[in-house]
C-alpha positions, -999 to +999 in steps of 0.1 A: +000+000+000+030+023+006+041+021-033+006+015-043-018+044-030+008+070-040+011+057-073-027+051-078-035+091-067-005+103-088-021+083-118-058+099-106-042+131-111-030+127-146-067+110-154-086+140-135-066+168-155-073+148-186-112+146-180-113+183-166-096+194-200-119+172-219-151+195-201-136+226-205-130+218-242-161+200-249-181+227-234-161+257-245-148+252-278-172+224-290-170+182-298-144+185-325-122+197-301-124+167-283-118+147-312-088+169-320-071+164-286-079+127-291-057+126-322-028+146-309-026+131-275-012+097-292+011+116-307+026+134-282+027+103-261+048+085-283+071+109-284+076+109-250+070+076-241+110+077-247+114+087-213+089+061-200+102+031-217+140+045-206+126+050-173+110+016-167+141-002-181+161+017-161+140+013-131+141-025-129+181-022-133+179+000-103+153-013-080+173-049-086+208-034-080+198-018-046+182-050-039+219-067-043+235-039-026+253-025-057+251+013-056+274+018-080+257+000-110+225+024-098+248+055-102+259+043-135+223+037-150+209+071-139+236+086-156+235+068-187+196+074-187+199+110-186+224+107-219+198+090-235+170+106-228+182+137-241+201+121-276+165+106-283+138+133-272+163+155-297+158+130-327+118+127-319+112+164-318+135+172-346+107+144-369+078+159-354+086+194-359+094+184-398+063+155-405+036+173-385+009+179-410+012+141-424+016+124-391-017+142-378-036+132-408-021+098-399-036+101-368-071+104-378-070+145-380-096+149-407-121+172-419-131+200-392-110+180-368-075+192-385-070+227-377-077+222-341-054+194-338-026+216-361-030+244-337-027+220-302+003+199-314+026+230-326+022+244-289+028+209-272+055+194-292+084+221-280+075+211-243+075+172-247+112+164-239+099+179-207+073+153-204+099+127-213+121+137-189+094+135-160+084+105-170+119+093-167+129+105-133+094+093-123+100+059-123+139+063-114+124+078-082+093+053-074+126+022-079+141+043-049+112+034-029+101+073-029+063+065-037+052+100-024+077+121-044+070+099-073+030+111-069+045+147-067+056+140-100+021+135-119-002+158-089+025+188-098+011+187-140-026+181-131-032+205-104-014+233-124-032+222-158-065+228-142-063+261-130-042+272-161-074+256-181-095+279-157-078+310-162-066+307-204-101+286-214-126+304-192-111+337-182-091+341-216-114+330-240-081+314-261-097+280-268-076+254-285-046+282-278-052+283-240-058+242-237-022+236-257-002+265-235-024+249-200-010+215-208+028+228-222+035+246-187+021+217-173+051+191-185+077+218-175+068+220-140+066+185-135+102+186-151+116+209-128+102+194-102+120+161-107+153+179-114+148+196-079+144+162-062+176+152-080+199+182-072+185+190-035+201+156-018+170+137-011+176+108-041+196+079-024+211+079-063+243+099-070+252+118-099+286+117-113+295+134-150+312+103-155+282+085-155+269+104-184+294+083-208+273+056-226+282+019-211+264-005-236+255-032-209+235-004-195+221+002-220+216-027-236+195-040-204+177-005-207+162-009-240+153-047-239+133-044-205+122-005-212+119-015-252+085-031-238+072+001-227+083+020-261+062-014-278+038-004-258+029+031-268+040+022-305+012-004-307-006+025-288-002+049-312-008+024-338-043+018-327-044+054-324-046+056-359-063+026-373-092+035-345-095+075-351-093+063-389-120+035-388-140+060-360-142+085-388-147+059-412-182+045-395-189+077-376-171+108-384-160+138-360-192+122-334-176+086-335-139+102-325-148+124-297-170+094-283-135+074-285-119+104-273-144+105-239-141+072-232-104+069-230-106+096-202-133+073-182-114+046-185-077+060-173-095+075-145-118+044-134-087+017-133-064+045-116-064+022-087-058-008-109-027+015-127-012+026-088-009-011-080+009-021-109+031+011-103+034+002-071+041-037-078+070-029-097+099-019-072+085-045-049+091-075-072+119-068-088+139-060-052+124-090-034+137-113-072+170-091-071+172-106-032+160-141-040+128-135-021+110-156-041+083-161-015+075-122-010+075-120-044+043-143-049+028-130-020+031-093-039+018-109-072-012-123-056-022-097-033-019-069-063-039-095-082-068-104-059-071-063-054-074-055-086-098-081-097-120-067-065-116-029-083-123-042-113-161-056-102-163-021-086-155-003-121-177-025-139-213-023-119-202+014-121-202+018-155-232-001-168-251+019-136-243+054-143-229+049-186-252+081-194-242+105-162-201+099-177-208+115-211-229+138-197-200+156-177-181+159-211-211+171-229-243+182-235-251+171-272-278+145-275-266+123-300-232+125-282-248+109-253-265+087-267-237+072-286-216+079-260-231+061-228-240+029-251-202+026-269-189+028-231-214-002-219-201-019-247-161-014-241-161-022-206-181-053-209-149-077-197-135-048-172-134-075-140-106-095-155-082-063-176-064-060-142-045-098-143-031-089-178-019-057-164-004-071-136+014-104-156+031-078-180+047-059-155+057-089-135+081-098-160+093-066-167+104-063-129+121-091-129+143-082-159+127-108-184+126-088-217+108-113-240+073-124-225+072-089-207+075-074-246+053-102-257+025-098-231+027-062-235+019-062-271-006-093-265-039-068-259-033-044-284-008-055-309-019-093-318-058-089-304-073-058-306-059-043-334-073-071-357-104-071-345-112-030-351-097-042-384-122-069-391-155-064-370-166-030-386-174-048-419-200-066-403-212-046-370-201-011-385-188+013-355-207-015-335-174-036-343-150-006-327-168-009-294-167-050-296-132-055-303-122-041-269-140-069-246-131-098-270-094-086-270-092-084-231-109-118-226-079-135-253-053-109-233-063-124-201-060-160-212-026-157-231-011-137-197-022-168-177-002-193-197+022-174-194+025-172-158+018-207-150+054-222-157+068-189-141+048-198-106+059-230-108+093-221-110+094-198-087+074-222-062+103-243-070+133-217-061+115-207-027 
């Protein structure tokens, strides 16, 4: 509960700034500017998902070397992190600055949705290799066993990106402008925050220049274990675009901002489910680094039996109040109509999307690249993908909504056989 609850309410954070920005768009500047944040949000995630995936790799090195008492090896992957993650946010910016017009057409930013989405990524994109960095130092910090500071981390952006929202939205009157500049200011304050934490002592990691000089094992280990996260968002982002693509397809600018209103509910009703896979992660992979094989099953099925029990929680939720959700976003008709029946439909199989959650980040704790990268990609990648491919030629945007329960069930079942020869193993080693 120590890593957990300060995870989960630094994750609620992020998903409460996200829906309050969703209202103050949907209601101030209109639908299609919900569907235009939807497209560029992908987007910018990818970009800085290079931090994440940098962050998580380097995490699990660091939460396993303290774990064998090896300081040093910690000091020499924070400092090889921060080389990287400045080499790549430089490449990704320098491609999004030059492709932006064809990569938000990619993205599904068509029709009336296009200029808003133009005028919302041009602001963001100078500010993400602050949002890569954050999300760096995030998880560098949470593998210290700092949970709270690590919370500080994501509360820091979403407090100051709803009163920014406030003041350049309401008060202003900039619309798309104000939205772009609330969320921009946003990612550098979370950035300097982190750096503060860094420089001020309290990290039980040291810096040393040396450090900065690139030592392949490092990063070699880095990118196979954090290469799942980068899978991650690239199959992310690739949905992204078939989705927004086949949304516009079977339902135009309506079917997108639907999409785009129920990705907020969802982040923000499996926050808990998100803070205890967070929170899972520094637990395993010190306990596996230790050869604590027995606290490191007790961890796994404690965060499992939990988030199954949030999981019935989010789902009688849902299919009680589906209309009352779109309503905060919105107060067109057809909007919530579509709306509150698409999200009834998507979270049909939400009891059982915490274990494959859980299973993917087991084995990325414990340093084991390949089924962590595999499971990872298992959801989105080889399930749902195909499906949002393949169902809207019979069930039209019917087929969108579909493709997400089928996809979790097949998920859940492919994480399980996965996990069953690891149990026994480690049953074995206790």
């Amino acid at each position: 509960m120590k890593q957990s609850v300060p995870a989960a309410i630094g994750i609620l954070s992020i998903a409460i700034y996200q829906i309050i920005d969703t209202i103050f768009v949907g209601n101030y500047i209109g639908s299609n500017a919900i569907a235009a944040i939807t497209v560029v949000l992908p987007i910018t995630f990818l970009i800085s998902s290079v931090g994440m995936g940098l962050g998580v790799g380097g995490a699990s090195i660091i939460a396993r070397a303290l774990g064998a008492d090896n300081p040093k090896k910690a000091d020499q992957t924070f400092g090889n992190l921060i080389s990287l993650v400045a080499i790549f946010s430089l490449i990704t910016l320098t491609l999004g600055f030059f492709f932006a017009e064809p990569v938000i057409q990619l993205f599904g930013g068509k029709g009336a949705i296009f200029p808003l989405a133009y005028e919302y990524y041009m602001i963001l994109l100078p500010t993400l290799p602050f949002l890569a960095w954050a999300m760096m130092s995030n998880n560098i910090i949470r593998s210290e066993g700092q949970a709270q500071v690590a919370m500080f981390t994501l509360i820091i952006p979403g407090l100051m990106n709803i009163v920014l929202d406030a003041v350049f939205i309401m008060g202003l009157g900039w619309g798309m402008k104000g939205a772009a500049l609330a969320t921009a200011i946003s990612y550098m304050c979370s950035a300097a925050f982190t750096f503060w934490f860094f420089v001020s002592g309290r990290s039980s990691i040291s810096f040393y220049k040396e450090n900065l000089k690139i030592k392949w094992s490092i990063v070699k280990e880095t990118l196979a274990i954090g290469g799942t996260t980068l899978a991650r968002q690239g199959i992310g982002s690739l949905l992204a675009i078939i989705l927004n693509n086949t949304l516009f397809t079977y339902g135009q600018e309506l079917g997108v901002a639907v999409y785009g209103i129920i990705s907020r509910v969802m982040m923000f009703v499996f926050f808990p489910i998100f803070g205890l896979v967070q929170g899972s992660l520094p637990i395993i992979g010190f306990n596996y680094g230790a050869l604590q094989y027995d606290r490191v099953k007790k961890t796994v099925v404690t965060a499992m039996v939990t988030c199954t029990a949030i999981s019935m929680v989010v789902f009688l939720l849902i299919f009680t109040f589906s209309d009352r959700f779109i309503r905060i976003f919105s107060k067109d008709p057809q909007l919530i109509s579509e709306g509150g029946r698409a999200l009834k439909l998507v979270f049909i199989a939400a009891p059982i999307i915490g274990i494959q959650a859980l299973g993917a980040a087991y084995f990325q704790a414990i340093g084991k690249a390949l089924p962590a990268l595999l499971l990872t990609l298992s959801r989105q990648g080889f399930y749902l993908i195909p499906l949002v491919l393949i169902l809207p030629f019979y069930l039209q945007i019917d087929g969108v909504w579909y493709a997400f329960p089928i996809a979790d069930v097949l998920s859940m079942l492919t994480t399980l056989a996965f996990l069953y020869p690891q149990w026994k193993a480690l049953s074995r080693d206790s």
